[in-house]
C-alpha positions as CSV (number, residue, x, y, z in Angstrom):
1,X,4.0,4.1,4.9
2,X,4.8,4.9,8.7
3,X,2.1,5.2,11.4
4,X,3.0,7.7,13.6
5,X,1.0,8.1,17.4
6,X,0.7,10.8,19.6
7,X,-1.1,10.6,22.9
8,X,-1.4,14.1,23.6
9,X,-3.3,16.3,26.5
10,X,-6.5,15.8,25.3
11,X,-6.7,13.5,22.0
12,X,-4.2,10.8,20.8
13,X,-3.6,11.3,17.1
14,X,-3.0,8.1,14.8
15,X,-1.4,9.9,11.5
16,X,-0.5,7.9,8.2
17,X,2.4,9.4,6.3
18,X,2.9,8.3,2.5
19,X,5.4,10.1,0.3
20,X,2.6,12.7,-0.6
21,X,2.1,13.8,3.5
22,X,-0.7,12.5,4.9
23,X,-2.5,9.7,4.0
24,X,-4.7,8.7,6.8
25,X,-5.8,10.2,10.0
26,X,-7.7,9.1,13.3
27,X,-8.3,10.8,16.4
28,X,-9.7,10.0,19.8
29,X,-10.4,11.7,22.7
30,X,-8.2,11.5,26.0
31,X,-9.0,13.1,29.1
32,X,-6.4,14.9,31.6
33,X,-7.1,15.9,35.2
34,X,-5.8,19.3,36.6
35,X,-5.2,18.3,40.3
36,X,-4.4,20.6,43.0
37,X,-0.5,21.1,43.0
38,X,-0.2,22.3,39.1
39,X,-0.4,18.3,38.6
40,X,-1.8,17.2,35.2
41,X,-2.1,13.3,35.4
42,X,-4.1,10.8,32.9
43,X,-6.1,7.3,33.4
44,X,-3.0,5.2,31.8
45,X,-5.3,2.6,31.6
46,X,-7.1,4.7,28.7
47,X,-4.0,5.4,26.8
48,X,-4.3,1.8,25.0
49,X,-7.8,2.1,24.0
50,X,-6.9,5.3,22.7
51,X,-4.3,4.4,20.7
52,X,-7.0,1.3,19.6
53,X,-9.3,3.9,18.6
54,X,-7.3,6.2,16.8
55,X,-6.1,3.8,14.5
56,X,-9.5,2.8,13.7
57,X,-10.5,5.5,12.6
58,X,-7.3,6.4,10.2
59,X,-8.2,3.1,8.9
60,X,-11.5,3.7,8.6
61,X,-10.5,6.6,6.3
62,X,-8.6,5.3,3.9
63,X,-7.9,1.3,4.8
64,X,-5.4,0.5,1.8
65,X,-2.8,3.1,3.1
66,X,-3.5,1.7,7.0
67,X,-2.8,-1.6,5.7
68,X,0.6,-0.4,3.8
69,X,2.3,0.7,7.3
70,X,5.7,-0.8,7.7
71,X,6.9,1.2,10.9
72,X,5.1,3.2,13.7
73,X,6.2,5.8,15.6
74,X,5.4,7.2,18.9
75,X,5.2,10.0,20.9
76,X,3.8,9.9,25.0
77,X,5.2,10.2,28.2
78,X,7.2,6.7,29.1
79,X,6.7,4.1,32.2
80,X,9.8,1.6,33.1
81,X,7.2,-0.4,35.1
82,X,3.8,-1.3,35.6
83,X,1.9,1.8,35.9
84,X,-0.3,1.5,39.1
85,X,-1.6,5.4,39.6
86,X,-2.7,8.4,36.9
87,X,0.2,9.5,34.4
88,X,2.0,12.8,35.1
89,X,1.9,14.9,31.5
90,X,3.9,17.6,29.8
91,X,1.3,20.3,31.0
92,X,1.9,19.6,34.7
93,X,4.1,22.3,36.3
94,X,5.1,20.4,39.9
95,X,8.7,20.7,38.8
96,X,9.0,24.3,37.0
97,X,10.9,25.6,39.9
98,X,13.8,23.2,38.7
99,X,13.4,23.9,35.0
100,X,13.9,27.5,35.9
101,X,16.9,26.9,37.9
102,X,18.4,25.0,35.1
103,X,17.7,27.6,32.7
104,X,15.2,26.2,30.8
């Protein structure tokens, strides 16, 4: 069984995967600001009790395949360092000019 994690824009995802697809799912909601500048930052502070949550609830649904899990996966925006101010996220569009020159 893997446990795959996705903090996402607006709900982090906890997803069991057995050889059949899915065999346990949790979700829980995360919020993202829309600050002036095309920013779009989260509370990383909330990312842990998300994840927390999530995973309770995919255990909640079926608790033998939760216990089964022998690797996680995850999928979120990454930090070096102790975060100390809101997350940028994939939705923010501060730096599009520089996609576009790249020809992205």
């Amino acid at each position: 069984m893997i446990l795959t994690l996705d903090l996402g824009s607006s709900t982090t995802k906890a997803v069991v995967w057995d050889p059949g697809g899915i065999g346990a799912r949790g979700e829980a909601p995360l919020e993202t600001s829309f600050p002036a500048g095309g920013r779009a930052e989260q509370d990383p502070g909330r990312w842990w009790p998300a994840v927390v949550a999530a995973c309770a609830g995919a255990r909640a649904e079926n608790p033998e395949a939760f216990a089964a899990v022998e690797a996680v996966g995850a999928a979120t925006q990454a930090a070096r360092h102790r975060v100390e101010q809101p997350g940028l996220v994939g939705a923010h569009v501060e730096g599009d000019h520089l996609a576009v020159a790249a020809g992205r």
